[in-house]
mmCIF file of the N, C-alpha and C atoms, coordinates in Angstrom:
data_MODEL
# 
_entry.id   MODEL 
# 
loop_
_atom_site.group_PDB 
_atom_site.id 
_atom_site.type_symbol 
_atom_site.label_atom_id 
_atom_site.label_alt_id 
_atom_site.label_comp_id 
_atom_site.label_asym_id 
_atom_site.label_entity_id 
_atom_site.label_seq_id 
_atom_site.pdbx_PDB_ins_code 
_atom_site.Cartn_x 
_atom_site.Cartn_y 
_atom_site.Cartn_z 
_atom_site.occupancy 
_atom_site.B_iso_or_equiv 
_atom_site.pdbx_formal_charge 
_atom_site.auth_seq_id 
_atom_site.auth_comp_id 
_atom_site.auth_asym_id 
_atom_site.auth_atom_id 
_atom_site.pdbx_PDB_model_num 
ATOM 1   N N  . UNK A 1 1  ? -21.254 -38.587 193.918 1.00 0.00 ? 1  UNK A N  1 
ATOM 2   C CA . UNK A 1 1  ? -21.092 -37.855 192.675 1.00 0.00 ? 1  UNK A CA 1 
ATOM 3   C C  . UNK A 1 1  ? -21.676 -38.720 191.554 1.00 0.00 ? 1  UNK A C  1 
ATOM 4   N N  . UNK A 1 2  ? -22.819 -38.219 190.474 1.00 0.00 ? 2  UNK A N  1 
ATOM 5   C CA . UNK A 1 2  ? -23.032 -38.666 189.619 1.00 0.00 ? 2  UNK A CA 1 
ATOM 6   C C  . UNK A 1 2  ? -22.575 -38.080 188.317 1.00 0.00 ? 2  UNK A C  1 
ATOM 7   N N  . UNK A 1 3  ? -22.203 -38.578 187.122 1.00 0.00 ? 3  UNK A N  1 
ATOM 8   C CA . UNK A 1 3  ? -21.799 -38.033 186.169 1.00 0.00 ? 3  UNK A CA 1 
ATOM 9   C C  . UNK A 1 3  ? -22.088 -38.670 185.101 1.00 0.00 ? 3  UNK A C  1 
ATOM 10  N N  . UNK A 1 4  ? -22.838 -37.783 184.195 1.00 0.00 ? 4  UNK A N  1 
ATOM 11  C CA . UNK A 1 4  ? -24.179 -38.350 183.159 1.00 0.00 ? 4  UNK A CA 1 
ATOM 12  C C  . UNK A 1 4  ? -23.334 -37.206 181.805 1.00 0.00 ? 4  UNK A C  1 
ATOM 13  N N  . UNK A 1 5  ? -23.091 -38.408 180.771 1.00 0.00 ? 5  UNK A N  1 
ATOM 14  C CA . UNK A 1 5  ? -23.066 -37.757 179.251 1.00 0.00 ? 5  UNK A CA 1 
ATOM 15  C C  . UNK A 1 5  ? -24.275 -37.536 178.618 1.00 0.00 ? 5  UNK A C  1 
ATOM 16  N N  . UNK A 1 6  ? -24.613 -36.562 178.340 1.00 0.00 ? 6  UNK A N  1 
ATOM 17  C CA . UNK A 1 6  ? -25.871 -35.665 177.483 1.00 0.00 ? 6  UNK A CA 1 
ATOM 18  C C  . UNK A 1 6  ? -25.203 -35.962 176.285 1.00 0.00 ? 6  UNK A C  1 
ATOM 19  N N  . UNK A 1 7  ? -24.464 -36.330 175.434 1.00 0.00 ? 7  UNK A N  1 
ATOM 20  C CA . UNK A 1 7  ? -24.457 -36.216 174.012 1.00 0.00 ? 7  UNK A CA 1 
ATOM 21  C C  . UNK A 1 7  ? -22.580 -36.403 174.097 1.00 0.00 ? 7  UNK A C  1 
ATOM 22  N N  . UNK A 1 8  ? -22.554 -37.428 172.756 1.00 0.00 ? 8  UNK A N  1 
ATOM 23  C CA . UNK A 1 8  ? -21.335 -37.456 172.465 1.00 0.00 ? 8  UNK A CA 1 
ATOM 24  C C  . UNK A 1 8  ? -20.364 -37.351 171.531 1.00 0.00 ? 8  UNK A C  1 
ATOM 25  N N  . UNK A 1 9  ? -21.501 -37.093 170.474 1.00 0.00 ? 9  UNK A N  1 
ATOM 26  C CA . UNK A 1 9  ? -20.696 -36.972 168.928 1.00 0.00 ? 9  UNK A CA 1 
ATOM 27  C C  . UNK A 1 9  ? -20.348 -35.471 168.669 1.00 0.00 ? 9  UNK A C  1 
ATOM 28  N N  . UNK A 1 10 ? -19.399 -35.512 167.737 1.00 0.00 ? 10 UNK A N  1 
ATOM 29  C CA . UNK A 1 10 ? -18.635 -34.635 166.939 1.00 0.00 ? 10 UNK A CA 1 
ATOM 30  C C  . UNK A 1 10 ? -19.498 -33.869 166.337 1.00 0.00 ? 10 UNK A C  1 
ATOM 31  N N  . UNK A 1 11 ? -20.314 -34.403 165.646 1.00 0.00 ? 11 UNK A N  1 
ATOM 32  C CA . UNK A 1 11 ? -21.113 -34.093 164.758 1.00 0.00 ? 11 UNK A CA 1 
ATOM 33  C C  . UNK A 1 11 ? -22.408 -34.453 165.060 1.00 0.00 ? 11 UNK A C  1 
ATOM 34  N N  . UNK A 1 12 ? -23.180 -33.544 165.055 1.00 0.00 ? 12 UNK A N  1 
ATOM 35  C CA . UNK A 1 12 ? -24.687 -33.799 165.671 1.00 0.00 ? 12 UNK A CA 1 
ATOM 36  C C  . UNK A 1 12 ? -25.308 -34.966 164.111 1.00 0.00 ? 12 UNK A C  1 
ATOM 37  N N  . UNK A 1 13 ? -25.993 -35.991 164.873 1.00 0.00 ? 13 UNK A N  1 
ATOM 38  C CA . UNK A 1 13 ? -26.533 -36.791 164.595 1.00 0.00 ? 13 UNK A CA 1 
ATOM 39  C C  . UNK A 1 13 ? -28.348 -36.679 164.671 1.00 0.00 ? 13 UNK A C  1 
ATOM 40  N N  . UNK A 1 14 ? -28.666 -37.781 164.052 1.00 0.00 ? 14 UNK A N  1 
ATOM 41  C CA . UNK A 1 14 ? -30.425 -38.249 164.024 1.00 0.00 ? 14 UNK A CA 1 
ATOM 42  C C  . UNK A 1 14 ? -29.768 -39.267 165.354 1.00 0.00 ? 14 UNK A C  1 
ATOM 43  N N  . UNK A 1 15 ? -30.594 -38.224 166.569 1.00 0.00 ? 15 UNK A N  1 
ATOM 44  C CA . UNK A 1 15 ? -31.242 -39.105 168.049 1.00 0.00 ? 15 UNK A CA 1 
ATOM 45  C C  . UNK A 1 15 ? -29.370 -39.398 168.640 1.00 0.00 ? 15 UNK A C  1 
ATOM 46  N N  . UNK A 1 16 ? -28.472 -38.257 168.111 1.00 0.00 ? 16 UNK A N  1 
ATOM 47  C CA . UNK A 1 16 ? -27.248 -38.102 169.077 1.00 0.00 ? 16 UNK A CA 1 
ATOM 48  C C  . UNK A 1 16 ? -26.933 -36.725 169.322 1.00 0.00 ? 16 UNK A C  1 
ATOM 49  N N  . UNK A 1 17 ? -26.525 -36.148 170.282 1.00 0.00 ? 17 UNK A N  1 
ATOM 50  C CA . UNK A 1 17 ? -26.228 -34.742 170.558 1.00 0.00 ? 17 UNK A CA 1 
ATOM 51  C C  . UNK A 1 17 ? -24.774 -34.881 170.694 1.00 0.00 ? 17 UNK A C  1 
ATOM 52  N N  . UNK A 1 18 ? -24.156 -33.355 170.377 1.00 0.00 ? 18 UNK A N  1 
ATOM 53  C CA . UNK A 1 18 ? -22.622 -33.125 170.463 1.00 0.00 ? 18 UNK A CA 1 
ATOM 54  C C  . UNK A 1 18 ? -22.587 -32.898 171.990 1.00 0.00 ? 18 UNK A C  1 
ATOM 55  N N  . UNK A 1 19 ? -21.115 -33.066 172.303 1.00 0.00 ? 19 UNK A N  1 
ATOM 56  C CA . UNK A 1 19 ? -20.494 -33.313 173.349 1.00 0.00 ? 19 UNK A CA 1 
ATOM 57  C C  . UNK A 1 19 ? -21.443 -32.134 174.569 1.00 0.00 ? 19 UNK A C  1 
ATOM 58  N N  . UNK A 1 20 ? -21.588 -33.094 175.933 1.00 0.00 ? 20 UNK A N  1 
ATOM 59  C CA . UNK A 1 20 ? -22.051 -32.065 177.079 1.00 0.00 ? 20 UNK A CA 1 
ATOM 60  C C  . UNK A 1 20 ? -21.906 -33.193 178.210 1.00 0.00 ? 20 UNK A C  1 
ATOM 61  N N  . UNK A 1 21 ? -21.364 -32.692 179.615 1.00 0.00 ? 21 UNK A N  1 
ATOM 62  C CA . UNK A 1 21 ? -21.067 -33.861 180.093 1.00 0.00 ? 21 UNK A CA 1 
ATOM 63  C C  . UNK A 1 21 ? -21.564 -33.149 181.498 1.00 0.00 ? 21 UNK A C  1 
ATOM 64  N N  . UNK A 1 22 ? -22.891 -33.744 182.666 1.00 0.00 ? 22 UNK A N  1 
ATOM 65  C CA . UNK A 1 22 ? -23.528 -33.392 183.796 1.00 0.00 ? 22 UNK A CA 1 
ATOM 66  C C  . UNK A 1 22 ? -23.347 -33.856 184.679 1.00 0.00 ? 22 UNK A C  1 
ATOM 67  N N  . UNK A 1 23 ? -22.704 -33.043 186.080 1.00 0.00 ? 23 UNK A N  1 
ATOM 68  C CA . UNK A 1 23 ? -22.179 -33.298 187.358 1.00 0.00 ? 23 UNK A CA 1 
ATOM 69  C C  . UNK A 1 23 ? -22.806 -33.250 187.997 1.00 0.00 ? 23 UNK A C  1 
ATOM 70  N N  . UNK A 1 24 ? -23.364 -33.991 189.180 1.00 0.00 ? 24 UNK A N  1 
ATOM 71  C CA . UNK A 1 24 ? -23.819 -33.391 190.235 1.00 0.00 ? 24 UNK A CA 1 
ATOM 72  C C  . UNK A 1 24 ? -23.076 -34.186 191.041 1.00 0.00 ? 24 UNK A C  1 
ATOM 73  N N  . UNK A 1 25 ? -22.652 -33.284 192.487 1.00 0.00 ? 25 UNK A N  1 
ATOM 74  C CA . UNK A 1 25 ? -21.656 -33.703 193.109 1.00 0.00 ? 25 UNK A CA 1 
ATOM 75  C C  . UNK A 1 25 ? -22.435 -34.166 194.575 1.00 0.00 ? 25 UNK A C  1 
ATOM 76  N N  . UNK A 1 26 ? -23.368 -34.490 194.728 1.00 0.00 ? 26 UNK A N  1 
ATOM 77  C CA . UNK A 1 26 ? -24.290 -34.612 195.771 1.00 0.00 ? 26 UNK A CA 1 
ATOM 78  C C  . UNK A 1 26 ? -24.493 -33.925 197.219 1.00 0.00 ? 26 UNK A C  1 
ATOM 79  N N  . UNK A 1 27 ? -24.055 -32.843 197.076 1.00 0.00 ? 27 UNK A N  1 
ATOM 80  C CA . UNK A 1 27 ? -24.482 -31.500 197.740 1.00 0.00 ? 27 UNK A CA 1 
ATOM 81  C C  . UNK A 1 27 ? -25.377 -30.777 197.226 1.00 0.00 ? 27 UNK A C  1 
ATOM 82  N N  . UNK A 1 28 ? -25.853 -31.016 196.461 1.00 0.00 ? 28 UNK A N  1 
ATOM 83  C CA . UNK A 1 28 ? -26.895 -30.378 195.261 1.00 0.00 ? 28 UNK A CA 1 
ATOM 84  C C  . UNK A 1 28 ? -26.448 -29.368 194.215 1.00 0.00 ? 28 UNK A C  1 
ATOM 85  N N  . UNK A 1 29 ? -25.152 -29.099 194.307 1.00 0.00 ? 29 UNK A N  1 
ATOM 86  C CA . UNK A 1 29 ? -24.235 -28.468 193.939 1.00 0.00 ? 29 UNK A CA 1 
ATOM 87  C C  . UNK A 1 29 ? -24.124 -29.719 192.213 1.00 0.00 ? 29 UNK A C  1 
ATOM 88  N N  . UNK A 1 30 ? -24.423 -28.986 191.245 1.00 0.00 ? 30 UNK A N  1 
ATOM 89  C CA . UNK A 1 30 ? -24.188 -29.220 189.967 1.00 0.00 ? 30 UNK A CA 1 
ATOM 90  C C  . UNK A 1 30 ? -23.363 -28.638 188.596 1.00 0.00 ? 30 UNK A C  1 
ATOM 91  N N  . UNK A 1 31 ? -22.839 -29.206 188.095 1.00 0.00 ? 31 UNK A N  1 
ATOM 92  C CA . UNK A 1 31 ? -21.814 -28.344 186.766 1.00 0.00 ? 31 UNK A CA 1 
ATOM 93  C C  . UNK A 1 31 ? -22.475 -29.432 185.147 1.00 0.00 ? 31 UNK A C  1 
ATOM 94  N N  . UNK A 1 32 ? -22.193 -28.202 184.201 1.00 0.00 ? 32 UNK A N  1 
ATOM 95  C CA . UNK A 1 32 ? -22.196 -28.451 183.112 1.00 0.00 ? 32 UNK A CA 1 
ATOM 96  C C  . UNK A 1 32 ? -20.457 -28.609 182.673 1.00 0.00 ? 32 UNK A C  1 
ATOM 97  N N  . UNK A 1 33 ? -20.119 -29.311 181.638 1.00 0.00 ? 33 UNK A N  1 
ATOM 98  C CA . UNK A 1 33 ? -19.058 -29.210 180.984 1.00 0.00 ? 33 UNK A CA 1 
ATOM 99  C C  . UNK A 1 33 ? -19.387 -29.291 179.516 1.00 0.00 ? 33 UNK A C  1 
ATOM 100 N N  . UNK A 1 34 ? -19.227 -28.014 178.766 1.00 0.00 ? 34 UNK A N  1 
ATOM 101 C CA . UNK A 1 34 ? -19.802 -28.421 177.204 1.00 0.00 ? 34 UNK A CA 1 
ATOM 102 C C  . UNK A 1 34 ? -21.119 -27.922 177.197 1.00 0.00 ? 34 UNK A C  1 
ATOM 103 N N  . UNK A 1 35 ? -21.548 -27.587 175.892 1.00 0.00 ? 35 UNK A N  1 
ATOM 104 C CA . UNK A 1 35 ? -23.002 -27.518 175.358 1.00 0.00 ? 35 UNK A CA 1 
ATOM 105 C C  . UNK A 1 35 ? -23.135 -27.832 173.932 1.00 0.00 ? 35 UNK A C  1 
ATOM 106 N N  . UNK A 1 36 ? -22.874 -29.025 173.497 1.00 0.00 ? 36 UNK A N  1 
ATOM 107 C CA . UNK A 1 36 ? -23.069 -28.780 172.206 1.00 0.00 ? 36 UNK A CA 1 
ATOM 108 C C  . UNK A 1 36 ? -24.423 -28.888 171.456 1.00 0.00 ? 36 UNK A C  1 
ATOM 109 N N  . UNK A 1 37 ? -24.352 -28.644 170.206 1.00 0.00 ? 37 UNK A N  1 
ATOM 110 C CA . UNK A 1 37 ? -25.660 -28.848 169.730 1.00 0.00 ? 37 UNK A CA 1 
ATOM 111 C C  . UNK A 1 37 ? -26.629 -29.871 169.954 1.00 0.00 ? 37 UNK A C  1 
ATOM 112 N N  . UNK A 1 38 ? -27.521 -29.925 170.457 1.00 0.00 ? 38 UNK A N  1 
ATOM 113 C CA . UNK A 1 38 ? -28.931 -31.330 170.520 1.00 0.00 ? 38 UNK A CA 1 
ATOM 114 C C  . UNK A 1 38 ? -28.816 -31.182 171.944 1.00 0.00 ? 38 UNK A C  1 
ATOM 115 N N  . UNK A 1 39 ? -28.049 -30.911 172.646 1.00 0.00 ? 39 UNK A N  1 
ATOM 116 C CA . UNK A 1 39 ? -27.547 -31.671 174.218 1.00 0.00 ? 39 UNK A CA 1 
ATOM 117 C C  . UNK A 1 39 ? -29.244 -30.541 174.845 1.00 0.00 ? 39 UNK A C  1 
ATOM 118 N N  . UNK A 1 40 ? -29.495 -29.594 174.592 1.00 0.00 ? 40 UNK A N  1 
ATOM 119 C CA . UNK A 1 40 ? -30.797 -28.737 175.673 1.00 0.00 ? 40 UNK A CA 1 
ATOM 120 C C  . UNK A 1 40 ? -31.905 -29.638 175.221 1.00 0.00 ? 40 UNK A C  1 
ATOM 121 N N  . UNK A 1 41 ? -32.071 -30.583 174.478 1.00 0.00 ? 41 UNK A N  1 
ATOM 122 C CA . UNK A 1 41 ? -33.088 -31.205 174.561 1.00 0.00 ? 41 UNK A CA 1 
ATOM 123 C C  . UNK A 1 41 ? -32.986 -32.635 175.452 1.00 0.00 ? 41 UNK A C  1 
ATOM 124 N N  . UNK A 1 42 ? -31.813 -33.161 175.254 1.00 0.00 ? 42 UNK A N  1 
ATOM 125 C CA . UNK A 1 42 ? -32.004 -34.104 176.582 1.00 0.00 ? 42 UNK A CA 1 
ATOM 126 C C  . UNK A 1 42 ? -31.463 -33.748 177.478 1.00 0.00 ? 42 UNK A C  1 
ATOM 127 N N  . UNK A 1 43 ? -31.187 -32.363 178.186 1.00 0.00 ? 43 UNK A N  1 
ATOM 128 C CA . UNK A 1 43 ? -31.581 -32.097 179.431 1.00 0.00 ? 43 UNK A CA 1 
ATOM 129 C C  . UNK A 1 43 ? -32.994 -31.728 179.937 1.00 0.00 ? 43 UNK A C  1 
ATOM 130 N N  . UNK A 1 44 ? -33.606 -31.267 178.986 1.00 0.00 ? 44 UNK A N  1 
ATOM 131 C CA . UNK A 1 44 ? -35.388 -30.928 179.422 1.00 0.00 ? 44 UNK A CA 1 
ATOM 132 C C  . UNK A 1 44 ? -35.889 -32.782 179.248 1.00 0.00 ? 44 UNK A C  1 
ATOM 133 N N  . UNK A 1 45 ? -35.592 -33.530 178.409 1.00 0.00 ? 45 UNK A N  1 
ATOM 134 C CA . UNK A 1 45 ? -35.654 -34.858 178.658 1.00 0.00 ? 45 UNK A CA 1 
ATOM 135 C C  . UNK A 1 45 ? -35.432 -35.489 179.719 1.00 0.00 ? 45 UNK A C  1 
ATOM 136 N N  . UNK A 1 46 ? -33.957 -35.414 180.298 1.00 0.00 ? 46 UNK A N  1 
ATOM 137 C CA . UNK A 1 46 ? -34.153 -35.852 181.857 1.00 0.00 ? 46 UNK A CA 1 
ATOM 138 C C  . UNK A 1 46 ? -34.616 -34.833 182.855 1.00 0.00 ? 46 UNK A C  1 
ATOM 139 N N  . UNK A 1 47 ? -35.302 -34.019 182.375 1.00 0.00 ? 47 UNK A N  1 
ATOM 140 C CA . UNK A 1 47 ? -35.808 -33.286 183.736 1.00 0.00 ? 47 UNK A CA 1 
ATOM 141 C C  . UNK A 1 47 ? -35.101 -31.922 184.040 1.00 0.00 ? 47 UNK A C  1 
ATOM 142 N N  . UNK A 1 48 ? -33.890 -31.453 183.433 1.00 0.00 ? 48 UNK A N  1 
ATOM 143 C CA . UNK A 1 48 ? -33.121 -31.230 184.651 1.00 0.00 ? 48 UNK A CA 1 
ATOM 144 C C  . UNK A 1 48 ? -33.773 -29.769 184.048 1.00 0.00 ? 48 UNK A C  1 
ATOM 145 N N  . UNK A 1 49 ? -33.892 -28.954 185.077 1.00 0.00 ? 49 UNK A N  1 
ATOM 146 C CA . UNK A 1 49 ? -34.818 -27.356 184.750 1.00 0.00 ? 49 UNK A CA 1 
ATOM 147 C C  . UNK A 1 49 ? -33.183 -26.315 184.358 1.00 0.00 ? 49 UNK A C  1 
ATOM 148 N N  . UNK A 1 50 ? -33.769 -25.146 183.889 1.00 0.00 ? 50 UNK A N  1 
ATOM 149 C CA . UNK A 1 50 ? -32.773 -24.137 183.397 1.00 0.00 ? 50 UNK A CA 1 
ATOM 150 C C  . UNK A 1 50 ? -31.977 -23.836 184.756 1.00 0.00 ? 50 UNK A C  1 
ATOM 151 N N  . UNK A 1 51 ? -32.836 -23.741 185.824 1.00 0.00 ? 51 UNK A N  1 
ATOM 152 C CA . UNK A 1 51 ? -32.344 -23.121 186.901 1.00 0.00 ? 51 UNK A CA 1 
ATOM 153 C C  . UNK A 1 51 ? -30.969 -24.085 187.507 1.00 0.00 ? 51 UNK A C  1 
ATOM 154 N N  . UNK A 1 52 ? -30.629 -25.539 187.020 1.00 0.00 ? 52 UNK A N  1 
ATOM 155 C CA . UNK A 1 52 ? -30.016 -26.030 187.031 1.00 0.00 ? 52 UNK A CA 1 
ATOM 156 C C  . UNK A 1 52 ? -28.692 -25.580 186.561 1.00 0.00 ? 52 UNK A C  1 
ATOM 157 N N  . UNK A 1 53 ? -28.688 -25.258 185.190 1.00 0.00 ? 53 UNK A N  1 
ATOM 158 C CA . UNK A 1 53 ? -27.636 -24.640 184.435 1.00 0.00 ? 53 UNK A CA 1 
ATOM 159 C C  . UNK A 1 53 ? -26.922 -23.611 184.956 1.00 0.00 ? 53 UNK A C  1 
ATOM 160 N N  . UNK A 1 54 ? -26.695 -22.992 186.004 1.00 0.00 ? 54 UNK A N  1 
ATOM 161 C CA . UNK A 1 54 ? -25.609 -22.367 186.203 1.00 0.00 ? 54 UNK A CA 1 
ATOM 162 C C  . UNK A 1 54 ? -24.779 -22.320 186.223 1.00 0.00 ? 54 UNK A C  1 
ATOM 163 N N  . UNK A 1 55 ? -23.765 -23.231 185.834 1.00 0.00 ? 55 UNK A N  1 
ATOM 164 C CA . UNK A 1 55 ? -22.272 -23.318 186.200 1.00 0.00 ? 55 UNK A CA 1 
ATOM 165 C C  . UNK A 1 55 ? -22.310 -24.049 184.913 1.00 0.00 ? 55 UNK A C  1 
ATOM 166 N N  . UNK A 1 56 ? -21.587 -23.291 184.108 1.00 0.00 ? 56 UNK A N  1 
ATOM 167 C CA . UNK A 1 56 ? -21.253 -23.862 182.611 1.00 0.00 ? 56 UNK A CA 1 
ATOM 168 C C  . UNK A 1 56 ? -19.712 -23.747 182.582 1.00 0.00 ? 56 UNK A C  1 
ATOM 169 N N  . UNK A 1 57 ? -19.172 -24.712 182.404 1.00 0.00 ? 57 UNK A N  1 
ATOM 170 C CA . UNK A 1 57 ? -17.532 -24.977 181.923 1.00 0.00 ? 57 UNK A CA 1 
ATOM 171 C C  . UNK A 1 57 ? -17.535 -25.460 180.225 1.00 0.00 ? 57 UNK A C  1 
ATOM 172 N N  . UNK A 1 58 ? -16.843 -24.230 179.547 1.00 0.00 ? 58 UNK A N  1 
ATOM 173 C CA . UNK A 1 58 ? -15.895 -24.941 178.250 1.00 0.00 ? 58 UNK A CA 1 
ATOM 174 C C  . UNK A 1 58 ? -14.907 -25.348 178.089 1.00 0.00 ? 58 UNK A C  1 
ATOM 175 N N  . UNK A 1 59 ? -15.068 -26.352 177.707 1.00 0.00 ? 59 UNK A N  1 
ATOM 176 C CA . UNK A 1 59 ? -13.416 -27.454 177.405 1.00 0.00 ? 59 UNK A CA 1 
ATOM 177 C C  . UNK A 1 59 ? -12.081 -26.192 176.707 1.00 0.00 ? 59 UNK A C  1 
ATOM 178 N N  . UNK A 1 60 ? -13.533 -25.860 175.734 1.00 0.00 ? 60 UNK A N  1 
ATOM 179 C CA . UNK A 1 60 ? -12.667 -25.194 174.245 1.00 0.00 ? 60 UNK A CA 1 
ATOM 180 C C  . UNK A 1 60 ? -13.930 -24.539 173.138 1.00 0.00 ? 60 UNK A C  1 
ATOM 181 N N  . UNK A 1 61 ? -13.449 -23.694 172.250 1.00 0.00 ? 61 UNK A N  1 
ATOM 182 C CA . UNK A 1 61 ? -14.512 -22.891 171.526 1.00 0.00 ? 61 UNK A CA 1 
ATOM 183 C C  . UNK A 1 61 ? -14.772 -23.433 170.323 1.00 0.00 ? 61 UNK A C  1 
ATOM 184 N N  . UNK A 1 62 ? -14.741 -24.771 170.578 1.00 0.00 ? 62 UNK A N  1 
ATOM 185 C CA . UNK A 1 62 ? -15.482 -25.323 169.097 1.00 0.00 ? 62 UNK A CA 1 
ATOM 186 C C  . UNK A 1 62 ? -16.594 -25.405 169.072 1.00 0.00 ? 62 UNK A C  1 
ATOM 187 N N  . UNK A 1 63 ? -17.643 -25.649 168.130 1.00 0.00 ? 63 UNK A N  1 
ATOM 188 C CA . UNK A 1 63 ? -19.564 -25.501 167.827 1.00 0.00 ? 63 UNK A CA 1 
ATOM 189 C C  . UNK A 1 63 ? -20.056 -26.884 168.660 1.00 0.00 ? 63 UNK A C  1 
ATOM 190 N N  . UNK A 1 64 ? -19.365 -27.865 168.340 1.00 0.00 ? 64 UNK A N  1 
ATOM 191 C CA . UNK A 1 64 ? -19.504 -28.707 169.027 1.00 0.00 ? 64 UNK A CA 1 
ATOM 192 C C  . UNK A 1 64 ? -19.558 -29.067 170.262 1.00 0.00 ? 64 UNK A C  1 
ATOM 193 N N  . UNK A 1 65 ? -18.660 -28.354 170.648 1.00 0.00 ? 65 UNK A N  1 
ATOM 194 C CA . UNK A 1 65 ? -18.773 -28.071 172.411 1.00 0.00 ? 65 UNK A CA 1 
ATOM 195 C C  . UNK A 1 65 ? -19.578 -26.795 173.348 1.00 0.00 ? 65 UNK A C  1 
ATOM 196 N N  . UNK A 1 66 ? -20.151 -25.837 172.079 1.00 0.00 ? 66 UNK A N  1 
ATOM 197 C CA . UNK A 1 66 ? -20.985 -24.662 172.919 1.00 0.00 ? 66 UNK A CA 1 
ATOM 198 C C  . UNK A 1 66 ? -21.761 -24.262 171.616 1.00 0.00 ? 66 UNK A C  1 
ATOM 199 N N  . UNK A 1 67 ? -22.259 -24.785 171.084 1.00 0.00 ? 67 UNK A N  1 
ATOM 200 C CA . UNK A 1 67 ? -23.556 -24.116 170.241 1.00 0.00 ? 67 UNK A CA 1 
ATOM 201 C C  . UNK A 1 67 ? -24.765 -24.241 170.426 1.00 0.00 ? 67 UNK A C  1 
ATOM 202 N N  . UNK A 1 68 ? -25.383 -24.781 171.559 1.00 0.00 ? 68 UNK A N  1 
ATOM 203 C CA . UNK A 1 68 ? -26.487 -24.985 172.463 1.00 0.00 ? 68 UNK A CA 1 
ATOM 204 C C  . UNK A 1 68 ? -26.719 -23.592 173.029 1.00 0.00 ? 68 UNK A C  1 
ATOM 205 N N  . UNK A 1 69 ? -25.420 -23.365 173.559 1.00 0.00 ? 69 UNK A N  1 
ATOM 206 C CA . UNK A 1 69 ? -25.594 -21.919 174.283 1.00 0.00 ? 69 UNK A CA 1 
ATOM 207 C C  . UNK A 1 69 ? -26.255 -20.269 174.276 1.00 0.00 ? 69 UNK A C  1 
ATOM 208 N N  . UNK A 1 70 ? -26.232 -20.749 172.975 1.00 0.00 ? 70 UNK A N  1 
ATOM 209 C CA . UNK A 1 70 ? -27.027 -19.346 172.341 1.00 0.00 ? 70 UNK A CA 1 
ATOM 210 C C  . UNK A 1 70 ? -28.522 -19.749 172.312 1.00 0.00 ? 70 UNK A C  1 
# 
């Protein structure tokens, strides 16, 4: 199991993204937790393709944690 933070601030920053946190459980089987704002650019940064994104988990309905999503 690897587990990689995409972004960690509250508040989107210059060169920080809000909260998003990437699973892969090494079955190839992968989860999102979170989307916050900035975080879809360093996932196309490390690579990881849309087709990846299927399995999206929210903590909770704050901007910070899902405003990527749209």
């Amino acid at each position: 199991m690897r587990i990689t933070f995409m972004g960690t601030s509250v508040i989107p920053r210059k060169g920080q993204a809000s909260n998003s946190v990437f699973v892969e459980t090494g079955n190839g089987d992968s989860f999102i937790f979170d989307m916050g704002s900035g975080v879809s650019t360093n996932y196309v940064a490390m690579g990881i393709p849309y087709s990846r994104m299927d399995k999206v988990f929210l903590t909770h309905l704050h901007a910070d944690h899902m405003s990527d999503l749209t």
